[in-house]
TIRO-2110 file (N, C-alpha, C; in Angstrom, 1 decimal):
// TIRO-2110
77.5, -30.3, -7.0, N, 1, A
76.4, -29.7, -7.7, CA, 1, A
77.0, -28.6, -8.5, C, 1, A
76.7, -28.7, -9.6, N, 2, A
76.8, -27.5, -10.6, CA, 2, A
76.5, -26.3, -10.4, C, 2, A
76.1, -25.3, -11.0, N, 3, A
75.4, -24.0, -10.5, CA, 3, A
74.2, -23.9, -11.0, C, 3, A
74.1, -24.6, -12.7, N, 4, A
72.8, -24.9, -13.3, CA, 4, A
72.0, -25.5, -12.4, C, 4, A
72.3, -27.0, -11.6, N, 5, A
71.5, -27.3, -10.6, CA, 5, A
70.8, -26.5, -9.5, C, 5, A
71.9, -25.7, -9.1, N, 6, A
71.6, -24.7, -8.0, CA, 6, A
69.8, -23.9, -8.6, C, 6, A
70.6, -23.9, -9.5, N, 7, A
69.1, -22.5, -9.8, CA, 7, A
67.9, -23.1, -10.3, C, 7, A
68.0, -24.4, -11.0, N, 8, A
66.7, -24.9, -11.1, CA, 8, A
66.7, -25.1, -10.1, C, 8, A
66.9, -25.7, -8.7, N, 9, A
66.6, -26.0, -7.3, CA, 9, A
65.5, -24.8, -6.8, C, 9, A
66.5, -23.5, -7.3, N, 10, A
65.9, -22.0, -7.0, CA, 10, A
64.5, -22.0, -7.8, C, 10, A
64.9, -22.0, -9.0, N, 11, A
63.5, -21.9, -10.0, CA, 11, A
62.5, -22.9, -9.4, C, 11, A
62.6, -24.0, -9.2, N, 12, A
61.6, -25.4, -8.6, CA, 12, A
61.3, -24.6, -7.5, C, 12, A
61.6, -24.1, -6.7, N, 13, A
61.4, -23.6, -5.0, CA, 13, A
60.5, -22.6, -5.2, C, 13, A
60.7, -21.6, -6.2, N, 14, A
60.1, -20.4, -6.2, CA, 14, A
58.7, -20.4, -6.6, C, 14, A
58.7, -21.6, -7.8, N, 15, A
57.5, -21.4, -8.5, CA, 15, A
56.8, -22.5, -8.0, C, 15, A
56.7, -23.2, -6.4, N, 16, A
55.9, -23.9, -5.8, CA, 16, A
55.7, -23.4, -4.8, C, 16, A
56.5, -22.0, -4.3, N, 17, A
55.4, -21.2, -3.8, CA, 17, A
54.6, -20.0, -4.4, C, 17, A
55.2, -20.2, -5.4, N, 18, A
54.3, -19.1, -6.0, CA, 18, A
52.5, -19.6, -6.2, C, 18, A
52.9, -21.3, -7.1, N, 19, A
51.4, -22.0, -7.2, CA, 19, A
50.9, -22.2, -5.6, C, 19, A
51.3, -22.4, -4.9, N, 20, A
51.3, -22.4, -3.1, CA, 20, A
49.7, -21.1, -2.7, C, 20, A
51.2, -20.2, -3.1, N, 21, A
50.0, -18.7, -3.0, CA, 21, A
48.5, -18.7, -3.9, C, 21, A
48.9, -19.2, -5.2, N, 22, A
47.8, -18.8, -6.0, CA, 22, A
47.0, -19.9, -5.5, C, 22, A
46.9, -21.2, -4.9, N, 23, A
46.2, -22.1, -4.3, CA, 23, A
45.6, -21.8, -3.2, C, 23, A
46.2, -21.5, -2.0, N, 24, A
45.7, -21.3, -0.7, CA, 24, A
45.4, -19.7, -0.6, C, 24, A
45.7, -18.7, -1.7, N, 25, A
45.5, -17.0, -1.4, CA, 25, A
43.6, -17.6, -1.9, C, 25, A
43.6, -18.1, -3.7, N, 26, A
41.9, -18.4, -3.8, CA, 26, A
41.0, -19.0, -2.9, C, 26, A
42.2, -20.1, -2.2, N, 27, A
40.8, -21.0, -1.5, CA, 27, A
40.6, -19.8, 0.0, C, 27, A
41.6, -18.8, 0.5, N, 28, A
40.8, -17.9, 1.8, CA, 28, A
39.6, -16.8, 1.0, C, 28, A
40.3, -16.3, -0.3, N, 29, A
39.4, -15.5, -0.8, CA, 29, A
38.0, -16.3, -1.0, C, 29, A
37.7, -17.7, -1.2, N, 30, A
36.7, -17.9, -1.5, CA, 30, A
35.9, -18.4, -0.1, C, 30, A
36.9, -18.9, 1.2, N, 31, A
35.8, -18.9, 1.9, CA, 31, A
35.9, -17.5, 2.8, C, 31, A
36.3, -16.7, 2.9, N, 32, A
35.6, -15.3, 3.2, CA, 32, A
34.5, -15.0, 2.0, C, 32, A
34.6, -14.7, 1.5, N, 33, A
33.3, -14.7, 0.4, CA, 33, A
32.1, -15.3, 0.8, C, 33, A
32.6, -17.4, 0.7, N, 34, A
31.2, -17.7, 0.5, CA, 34, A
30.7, -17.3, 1.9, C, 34, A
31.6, -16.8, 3.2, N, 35, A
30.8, -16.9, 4.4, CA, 35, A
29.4, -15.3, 4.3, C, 35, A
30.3, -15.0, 3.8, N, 36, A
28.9, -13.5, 3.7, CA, 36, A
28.0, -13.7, 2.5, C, 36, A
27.8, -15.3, 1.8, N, 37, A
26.7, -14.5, 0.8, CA, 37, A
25.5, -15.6, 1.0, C, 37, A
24.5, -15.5, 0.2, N, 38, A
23.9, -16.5, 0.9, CA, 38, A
23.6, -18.0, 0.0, C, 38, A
24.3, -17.8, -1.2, N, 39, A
24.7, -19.3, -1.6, CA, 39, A
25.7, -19.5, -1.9, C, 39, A
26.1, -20.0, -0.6, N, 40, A
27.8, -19.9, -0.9, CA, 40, A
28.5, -21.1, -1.8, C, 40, A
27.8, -22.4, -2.5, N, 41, A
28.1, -23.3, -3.0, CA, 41, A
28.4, -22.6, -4.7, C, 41, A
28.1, -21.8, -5.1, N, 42, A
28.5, -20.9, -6.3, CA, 42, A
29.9, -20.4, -5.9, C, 42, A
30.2, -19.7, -5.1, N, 43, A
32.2, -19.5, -4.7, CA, 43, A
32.8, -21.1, -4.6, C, 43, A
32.4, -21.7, -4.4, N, 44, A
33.1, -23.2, -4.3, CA, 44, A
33.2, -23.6, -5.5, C, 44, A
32.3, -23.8, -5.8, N, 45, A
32.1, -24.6, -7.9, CA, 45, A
33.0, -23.6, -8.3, C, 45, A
33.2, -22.0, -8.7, N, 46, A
33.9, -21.1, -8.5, CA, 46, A
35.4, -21.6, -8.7, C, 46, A
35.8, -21.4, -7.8, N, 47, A
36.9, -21.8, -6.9, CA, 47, A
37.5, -23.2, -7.5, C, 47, A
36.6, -24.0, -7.2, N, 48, A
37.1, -25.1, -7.7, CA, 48, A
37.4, -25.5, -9.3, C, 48, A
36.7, -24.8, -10.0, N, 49, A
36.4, -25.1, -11.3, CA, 49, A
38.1, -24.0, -12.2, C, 49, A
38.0, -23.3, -11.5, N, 50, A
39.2, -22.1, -11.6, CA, 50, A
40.9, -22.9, -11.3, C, 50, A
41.0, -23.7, -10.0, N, 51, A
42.1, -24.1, -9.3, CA, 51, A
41.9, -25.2, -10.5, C, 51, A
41.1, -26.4, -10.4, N, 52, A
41.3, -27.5, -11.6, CA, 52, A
42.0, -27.0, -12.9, C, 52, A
41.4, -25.7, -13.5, N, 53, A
41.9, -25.4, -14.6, CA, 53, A
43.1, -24.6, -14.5, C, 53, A
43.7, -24.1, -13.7, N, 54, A
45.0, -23.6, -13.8, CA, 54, A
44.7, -22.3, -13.5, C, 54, A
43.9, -21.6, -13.8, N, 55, A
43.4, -20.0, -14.1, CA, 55, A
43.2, -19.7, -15.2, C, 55, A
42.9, -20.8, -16.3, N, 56, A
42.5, -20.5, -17.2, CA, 56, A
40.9, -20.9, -17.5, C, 56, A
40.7, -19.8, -17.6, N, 57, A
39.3, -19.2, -17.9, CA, 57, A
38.6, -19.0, -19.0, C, 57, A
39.0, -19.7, -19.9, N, 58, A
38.5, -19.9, -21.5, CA, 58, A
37.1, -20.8, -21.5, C, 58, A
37.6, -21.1, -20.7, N, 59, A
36.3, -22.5, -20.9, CA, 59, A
34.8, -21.9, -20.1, C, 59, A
35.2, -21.2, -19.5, N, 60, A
34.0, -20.9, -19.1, CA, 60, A
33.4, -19.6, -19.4, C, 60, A
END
């Protein structure tokens, strides 16, 4: 292995847990949320509509 390999290996590793975090950190933030409000199907659509799109928030 090269060392260029080495570090995309690193780079690949890093930024799958980074999307990791930003997937599973939204989806606890959203079900603590939806548990305290009283329609909690708006944090879901939420949530989901957000994760589909990347975090980009243009569209909506």
């Amino acid at each position: 292995m090269t060392m260029s390999e080495i570090l995309y290996m690193i780079l690949a590793f890093v930024m799958g847990m980074v999307l990791g975090l930003f997937f599973f950190g939204g989806l606890w933030i959203t079900i603590k949320k939806a548990i305290a409000t009283k329609i909690p199907a708006i944090w879901f659509f939420c949530q989901f509509c957000f994760t589909c799109n990347g975090g980009n928030v243009w569209f909506l």
